[in-house]
C-alpha positions in Angstrom: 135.0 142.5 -16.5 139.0 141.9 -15.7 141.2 142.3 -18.7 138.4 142.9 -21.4 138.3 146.1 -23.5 135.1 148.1 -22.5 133.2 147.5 -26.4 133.1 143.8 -25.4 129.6 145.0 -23.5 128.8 147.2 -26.6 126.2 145.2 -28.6 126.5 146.9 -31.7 130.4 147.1 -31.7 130.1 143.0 -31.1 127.6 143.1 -34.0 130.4 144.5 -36.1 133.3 142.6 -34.7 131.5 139.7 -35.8 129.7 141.1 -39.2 132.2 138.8 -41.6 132.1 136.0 -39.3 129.3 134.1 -42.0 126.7 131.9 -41.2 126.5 129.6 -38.8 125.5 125.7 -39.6 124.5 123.2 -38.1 127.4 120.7 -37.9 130.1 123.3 -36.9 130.0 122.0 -33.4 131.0 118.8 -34.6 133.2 119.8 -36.9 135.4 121.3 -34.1 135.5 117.9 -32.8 136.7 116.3 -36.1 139.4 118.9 -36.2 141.1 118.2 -32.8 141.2 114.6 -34.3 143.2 116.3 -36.6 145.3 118.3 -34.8 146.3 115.2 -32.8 146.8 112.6 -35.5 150.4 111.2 -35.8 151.0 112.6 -39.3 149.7 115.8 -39.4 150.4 119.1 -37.5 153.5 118.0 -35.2 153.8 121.5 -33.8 150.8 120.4 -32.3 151.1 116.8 -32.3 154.0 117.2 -29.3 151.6 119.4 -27.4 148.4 116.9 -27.4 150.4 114.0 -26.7 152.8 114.8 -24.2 150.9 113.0 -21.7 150.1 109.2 -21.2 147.3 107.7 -23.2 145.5 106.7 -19.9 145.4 110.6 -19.1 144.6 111.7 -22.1 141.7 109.3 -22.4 140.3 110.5 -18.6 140.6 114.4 -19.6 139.8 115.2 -23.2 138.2 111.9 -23.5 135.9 112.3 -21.0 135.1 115.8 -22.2 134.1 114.7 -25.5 132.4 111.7 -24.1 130.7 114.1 -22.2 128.9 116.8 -24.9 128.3 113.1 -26.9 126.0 112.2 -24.2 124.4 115.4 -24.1 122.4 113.7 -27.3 120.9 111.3 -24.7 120.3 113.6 -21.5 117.0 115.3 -20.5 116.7 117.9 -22.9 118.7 115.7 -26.1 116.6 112.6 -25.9 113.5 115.0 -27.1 115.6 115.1 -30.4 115.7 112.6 -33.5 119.1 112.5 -35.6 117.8 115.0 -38.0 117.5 117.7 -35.0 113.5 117.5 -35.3 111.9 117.8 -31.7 110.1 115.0 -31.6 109.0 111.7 -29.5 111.6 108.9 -31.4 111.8 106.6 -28.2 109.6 103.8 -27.2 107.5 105.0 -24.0 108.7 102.0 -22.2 112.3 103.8 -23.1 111.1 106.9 -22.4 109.7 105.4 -18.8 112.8 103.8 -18.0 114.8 106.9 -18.7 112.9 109.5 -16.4 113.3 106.4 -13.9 117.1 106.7 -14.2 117.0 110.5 -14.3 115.1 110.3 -11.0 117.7 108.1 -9.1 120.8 110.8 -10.5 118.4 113.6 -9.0 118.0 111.8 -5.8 122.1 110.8 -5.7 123.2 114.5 -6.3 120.8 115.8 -3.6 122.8 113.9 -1.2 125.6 115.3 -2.2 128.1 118.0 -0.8 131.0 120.1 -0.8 131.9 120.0 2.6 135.2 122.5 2.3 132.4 125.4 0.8 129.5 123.6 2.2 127.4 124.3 -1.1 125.3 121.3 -2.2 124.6 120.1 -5.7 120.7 120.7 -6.7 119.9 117.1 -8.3 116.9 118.3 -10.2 118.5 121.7 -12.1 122.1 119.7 -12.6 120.3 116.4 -13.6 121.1 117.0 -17.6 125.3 117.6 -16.7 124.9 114.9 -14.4 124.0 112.6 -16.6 126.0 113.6 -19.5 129.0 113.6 -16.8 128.5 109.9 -16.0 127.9 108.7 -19.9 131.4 110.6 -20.7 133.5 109.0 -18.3 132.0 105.4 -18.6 132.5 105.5 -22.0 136.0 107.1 -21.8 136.9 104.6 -19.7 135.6 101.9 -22.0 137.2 103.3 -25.0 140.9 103.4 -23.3 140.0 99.7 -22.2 139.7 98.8 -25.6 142.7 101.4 -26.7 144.9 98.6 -25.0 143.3 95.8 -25.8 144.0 96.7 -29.2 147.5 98.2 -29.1 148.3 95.1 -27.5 149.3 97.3 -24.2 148.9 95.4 -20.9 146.5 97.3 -19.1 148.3 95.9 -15.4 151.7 97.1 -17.1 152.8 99.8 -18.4 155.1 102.9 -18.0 154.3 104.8 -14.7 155.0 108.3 -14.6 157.5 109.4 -12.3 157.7 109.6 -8.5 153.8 107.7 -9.1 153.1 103.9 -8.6 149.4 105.0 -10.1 148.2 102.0 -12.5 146.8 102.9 -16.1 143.6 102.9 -14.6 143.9 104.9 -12.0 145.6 107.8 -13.8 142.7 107.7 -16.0 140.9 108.9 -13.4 143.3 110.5 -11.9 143.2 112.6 -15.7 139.6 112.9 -15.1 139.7 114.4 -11.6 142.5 117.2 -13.3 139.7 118.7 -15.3 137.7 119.6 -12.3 140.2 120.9 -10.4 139.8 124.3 -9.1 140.7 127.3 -6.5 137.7 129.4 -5.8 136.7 131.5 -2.6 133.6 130.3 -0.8 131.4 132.8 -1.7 132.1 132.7 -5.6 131.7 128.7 -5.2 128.3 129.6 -4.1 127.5 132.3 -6.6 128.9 130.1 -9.1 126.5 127.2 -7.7 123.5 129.3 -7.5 124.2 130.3 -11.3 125.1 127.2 -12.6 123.7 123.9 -13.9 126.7 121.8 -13.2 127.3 120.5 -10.4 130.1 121.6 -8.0 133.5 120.7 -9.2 134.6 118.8 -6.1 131.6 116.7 -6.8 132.1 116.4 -10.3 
């Protein structure tokens, strides 16, 4: 490994690193998410306020938006749907649902088959990146829908507002343009296909 200290590969010298690290529950994955609401609010932590802010709303809502959107909809995916709200594995859909579902998660195995990177020509595997596929398209759809209704009800006119410089880009498209930034990436050919045979996302480009 590049610019890692050799004990990082050392179980027993992680074991200790981490000995007074504590417990780990159940909700401290969310709980990291209810602190970056935090760190961004308007009132609190302006150090970091400046930093998480510094770019338009209709960016902001495509990136880190669509990221959180993103590990929400993990809940509903192929392997998250098997779970109840508790966390108990167990069947809490309808098997119509249920049918309708594997139905859907059929057609986004099918799409991504289809698809490929033509610059590394590595192709997306439909049926191993299903589960980031799916969770992919529930985060931007419903980052997308949240910043509709962000200007709705800021009273901001989603056909007018402040374009960044030297761009004519609407609101909507530099939500997506904010969206496509997260994906963006310089990697050789062969560590795109290392990285795709390894991997259950799909290829960036196709992301």
């Amino acid at each position: 490994m590049v610019g890692y200290e050799d004990w990082i590969l050392e179980d027993k010298l992680l074991d200790a690193y981490y000995e007074k690290l504590g417990e780990i529950q159940e909700n401290n994955y969310f709980d990291a998410v209810v602190a970056l609401c935090g760190i961004i609010a308007d009132d609190k932590f302006s150090r970091w306020n400046k930093t998480a802010l510094r770019n338009e709303t209709s960016i902001n809502y495509g990136a880190i938006g669509t990221v959180i959107g993103h590990e929400i909809s993990h809940a509903f995916d192929t392997t998250g749907r098997k779970f109840d709200h508790l966390g108990n594995l167990r069947q809490w859909w309808t098997n119509g649902t249920g049918r309708k579902f594997l139905q859907k998660a059929e057609c986004f195995m099918d799409q991504y088959d289809n698809y490929e990177d033509t610059l590394s020509s590595v192709k997306a595997d439909g049926k191993v990146t299903v589960g980031e596929n799916i969770a992919d398209n529930g985060g931007v759809r419903n980052a997308f829908k949240a910043f509709r209704l962000h200007l709705a009800l800021s009273g901001e006119n989603l056909n007018y507002r402040k374009r960044l410089p030297g761009l004519s880009a609407s609101p909507e498209q530099l939500f997506f343009l904010g969206y496509a930034s997260i994906w963006c990436a310089n990697m050789t050919d062969k560590y795109a296909k290392t990285f795709n045979d390894r991997d259950n996302h799909s290829p960036n480009k196709i992301r």
